[in-house]
N, C-alpha and C positions, 0 to 999 in steps of 0.2 A: 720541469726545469730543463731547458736546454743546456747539454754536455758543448761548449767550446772550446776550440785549439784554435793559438797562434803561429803559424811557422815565418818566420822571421822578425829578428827581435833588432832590426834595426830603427831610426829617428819614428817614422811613420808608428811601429808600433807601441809607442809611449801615449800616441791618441787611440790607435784602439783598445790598449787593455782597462783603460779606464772606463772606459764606454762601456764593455764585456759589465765590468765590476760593479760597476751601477747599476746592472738593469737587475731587476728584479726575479725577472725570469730565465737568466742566463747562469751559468757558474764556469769560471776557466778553469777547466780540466789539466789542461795541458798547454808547454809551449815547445815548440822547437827551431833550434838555432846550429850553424857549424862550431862554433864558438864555445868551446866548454866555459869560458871568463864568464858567460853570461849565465851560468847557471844559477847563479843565486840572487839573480837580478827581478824576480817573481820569486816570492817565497810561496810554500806550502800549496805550487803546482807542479805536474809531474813535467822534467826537464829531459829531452830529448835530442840527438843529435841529427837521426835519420827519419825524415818524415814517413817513410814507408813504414818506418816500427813503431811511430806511434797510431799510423791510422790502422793498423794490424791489432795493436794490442788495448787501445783507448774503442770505445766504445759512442760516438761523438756524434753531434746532431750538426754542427757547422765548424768551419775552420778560417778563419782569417787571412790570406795570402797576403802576405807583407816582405816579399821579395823581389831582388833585382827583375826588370821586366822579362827577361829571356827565361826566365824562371817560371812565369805565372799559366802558361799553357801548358806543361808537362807534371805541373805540383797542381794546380785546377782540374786538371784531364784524370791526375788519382783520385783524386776526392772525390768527384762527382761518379767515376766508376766506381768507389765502396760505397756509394748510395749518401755519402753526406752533404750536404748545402757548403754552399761558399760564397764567402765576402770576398770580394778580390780586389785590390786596391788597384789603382789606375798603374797604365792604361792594360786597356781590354786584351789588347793580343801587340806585335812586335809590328804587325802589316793586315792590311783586308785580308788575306788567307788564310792568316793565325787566324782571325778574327771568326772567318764563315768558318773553319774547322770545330771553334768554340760554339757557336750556333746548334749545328749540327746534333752536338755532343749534348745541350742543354734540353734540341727536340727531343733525342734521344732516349736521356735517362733519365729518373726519378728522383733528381737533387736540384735545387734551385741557383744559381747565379748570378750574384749582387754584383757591378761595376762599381766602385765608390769613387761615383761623380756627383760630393756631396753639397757642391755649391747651389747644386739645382734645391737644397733646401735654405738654403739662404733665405732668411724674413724679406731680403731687398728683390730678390730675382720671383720668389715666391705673388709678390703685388704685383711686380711688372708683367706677370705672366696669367695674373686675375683681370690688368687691366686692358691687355692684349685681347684678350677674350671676351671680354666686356662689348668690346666694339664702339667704346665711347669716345674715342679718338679716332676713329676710322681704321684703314690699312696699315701693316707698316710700310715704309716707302724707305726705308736705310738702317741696316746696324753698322755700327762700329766695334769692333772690340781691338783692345792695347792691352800690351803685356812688355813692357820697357823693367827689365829685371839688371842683377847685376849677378855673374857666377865669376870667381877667382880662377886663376889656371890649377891651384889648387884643390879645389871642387871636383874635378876630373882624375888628376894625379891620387887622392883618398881612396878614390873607386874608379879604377880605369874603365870598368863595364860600361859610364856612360859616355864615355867618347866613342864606343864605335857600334857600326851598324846594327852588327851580328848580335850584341847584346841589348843593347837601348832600344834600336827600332829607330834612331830620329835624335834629335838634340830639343834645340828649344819650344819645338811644336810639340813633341810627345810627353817633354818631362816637366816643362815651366806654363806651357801653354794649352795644355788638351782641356781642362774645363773651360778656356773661353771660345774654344773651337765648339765642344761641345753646348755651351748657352747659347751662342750664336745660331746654331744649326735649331736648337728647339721655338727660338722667337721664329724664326724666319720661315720654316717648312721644309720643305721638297726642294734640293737643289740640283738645279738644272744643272753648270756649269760653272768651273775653277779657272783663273788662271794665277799663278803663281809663280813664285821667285822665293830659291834661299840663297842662303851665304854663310862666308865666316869672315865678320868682321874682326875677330881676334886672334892673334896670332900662336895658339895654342897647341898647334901639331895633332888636332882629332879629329875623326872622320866625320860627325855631327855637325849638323847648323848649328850654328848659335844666332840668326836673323832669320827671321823667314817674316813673306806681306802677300797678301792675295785680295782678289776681286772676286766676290761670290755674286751671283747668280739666281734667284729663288725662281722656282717655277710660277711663283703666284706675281711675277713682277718684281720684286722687293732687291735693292742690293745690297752688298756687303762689304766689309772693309775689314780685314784680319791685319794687325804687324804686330809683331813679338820681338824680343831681341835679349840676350844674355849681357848685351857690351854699353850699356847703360850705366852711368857710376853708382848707380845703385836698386836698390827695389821702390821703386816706385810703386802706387796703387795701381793696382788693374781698372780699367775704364770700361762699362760697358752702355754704346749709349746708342738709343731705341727711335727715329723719328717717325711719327706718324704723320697720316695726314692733317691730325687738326694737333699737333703736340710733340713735343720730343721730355724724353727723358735719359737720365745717364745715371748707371749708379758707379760712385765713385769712391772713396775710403770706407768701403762696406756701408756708403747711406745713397737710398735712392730718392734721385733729387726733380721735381717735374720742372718745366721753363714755363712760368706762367706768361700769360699775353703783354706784359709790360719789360718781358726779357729779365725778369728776376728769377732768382731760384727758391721752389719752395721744396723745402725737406719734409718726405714721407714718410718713411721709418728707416731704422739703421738696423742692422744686424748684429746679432750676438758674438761677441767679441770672443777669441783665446787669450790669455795672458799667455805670455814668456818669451821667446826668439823666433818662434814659429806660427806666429798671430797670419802669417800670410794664409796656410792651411784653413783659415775659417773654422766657425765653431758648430758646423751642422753634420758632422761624423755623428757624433752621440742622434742626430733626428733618424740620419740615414740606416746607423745600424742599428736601433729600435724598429724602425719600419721593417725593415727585412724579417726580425728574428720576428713583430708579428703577421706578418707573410707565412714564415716556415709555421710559426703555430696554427694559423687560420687558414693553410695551404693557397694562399690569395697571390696575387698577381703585383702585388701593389709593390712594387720595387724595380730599380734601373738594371732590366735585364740585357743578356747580351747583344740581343735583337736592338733596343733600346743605345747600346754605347756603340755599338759599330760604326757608326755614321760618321763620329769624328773621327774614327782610325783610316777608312775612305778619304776621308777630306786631304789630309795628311798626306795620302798616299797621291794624291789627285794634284796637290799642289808640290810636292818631289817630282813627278813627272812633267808637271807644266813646267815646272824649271828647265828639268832637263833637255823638255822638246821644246821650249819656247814658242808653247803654243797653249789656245785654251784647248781644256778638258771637259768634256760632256761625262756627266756622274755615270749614266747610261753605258759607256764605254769604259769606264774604267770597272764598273762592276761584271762586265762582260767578260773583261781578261784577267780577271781575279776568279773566275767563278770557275 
């Protein structure tokens, strides 16, 4: 039976404790939060306020990172030095250097590191990526992905840590859009080259994009098309759509849809829904943190390691500087002066 802890009991962690509670082979030991209000918010688990006393005194096989992101490299970096596994909720690190620091640390040492980029288990992203492989539609030759969201100035003002740099890392690439950054990069390959543009279309006084669009690049030929935005009137579905050479597909309200040869759409399978106000998060946490904890037990590989999520934190970081220099970026380059 795997010993787990939670350390941070905010929105996010209402999907992992339930996921912990269900699995068969896990038991929630522990949680920990600043918050004492939230102690009785988990019954009949041991409640904590200082992470270092619980991974001192608990005895644990994994730990959950469910904290603001400026947080997740110095509470990740304990854990993994007391020899425990980690689930680390997105994103991976603040910048490429958090990021190869993390790398590093996971050659390192003796505990494993999950990134929970759990759309890549999506039933819709899941076919698209059987039938990529397949080779039954040829090359790909375009992805799209869209991320037209909507965030309140309020949104920011709740928890000021995501309007600026030093905490967030980014605005609406790192915090609304890093799984489409991230599906993008697994269809496509090896990217040659970025070029990029953000903004702030809203007039909210933070240091964060709230727009960012870029041109990707693949080394195999293949292009790309990223735009995201907070300043949308509201959430719209995420779009993600795939052209081959003999076929396009898009998956769009969680269903992935193919354009057959008469220009109709035929529906393939849709994906496992969340019920409640958070249906956006998708419902493949529970796939992704079973997979890990059998990883930790079968000591296997089979989980989105850190090596595995750094590619979108690059991307991110490749398209901030294309901005700024208004010019395109060779990946090549940018890993060169991160490194």
């Amino acid at each position: 039976m795997l010993k787990i802890a939670v350390i941070g009991l905010g929105d996010i962690s209402k999907i992992h404790i339930p996921a912990i509670q269900a699995n068969p082979n896990a038991e929630l030991a522990a949680v920990c939060d600043l918050d004492e209000s939230l102690r009785d918010t988990v019954p009949d688990v041991n409640f904590y306020t200082d992470y270092q006393e619980m991974l001192n005194k608990e005895l644990l096989d994994c730990v959950h990172v469910c904290l603001p992101h400026y947080l997740h490299f110095p509470v990740t970096k304990a854990c993994v030095e007391k020899g425990v596994h980690v689930f680390q909720e997105k994103p991976l690190s603040l910048d490429t250097q958090e990021g190869l620091a993390l790398a590093k640390l996971e050659e390192a040492q003796q505990a494993k590191i999950c990134v929970c980029f759990q759309n890549r288990c999506n039933e819709s992203f899941e076919l698209m990526q059987q039938i990529n492989a397949s080779g039954e539609f040829g090359k790909i030759i375009g992805i799209k992905g869209l991320v037209t969201w909507f965030r309140p100035k309020e949104y920011y003002e709740v928890k000021p840590w995501r309007g600026t740099m030093e905490h967030a890392g980014g605005g609406v690439m790192i915090n609304q859009a890093l799984h489409t950054l991230d599906l993008i990069q697994l269809l496509g390959g090896e990217i040659d080259s970025i070029r990029g543009s953000i903004d702030q279309l809203l007039d909210y006084g933070i240091e964060v994009e709230d727009t960012a669009s870029a041109h990707i690049l693949f080394k195999n030929g293949a292009k790309g098309l990223f735009f995201a935005t907070n300043a949308n009137a509201e959430n719209s579905s995420v779009e993600l759509e795939v052209s081959f050479e003999k076929g396009k597909f898009t998956i769009k309200d969680s269903v992935l849809t193919k354009i057959n040869r008469e220009g109709q759409k035929e529906e393939l399978i849709e994906d496992a829904r969340m019920p409640g106000t958070k249906f956006y998060y998708g419902a493949s946490h529970i796939k992704l943190i079973n997979q890990f904890y059998t990883a930790i037990i079968h000591n296997s590989e089979n989980y989105v390691m850190v090596k595995d999520a750094l590619t979108s934190i690059k991307m991110i970081d490749a398209i901030r500087q294309s901005s700024e220099e208004k010019r395109i970026i060779k990946m090549e380059e940018l890993q060169y002066a991160n490194s």
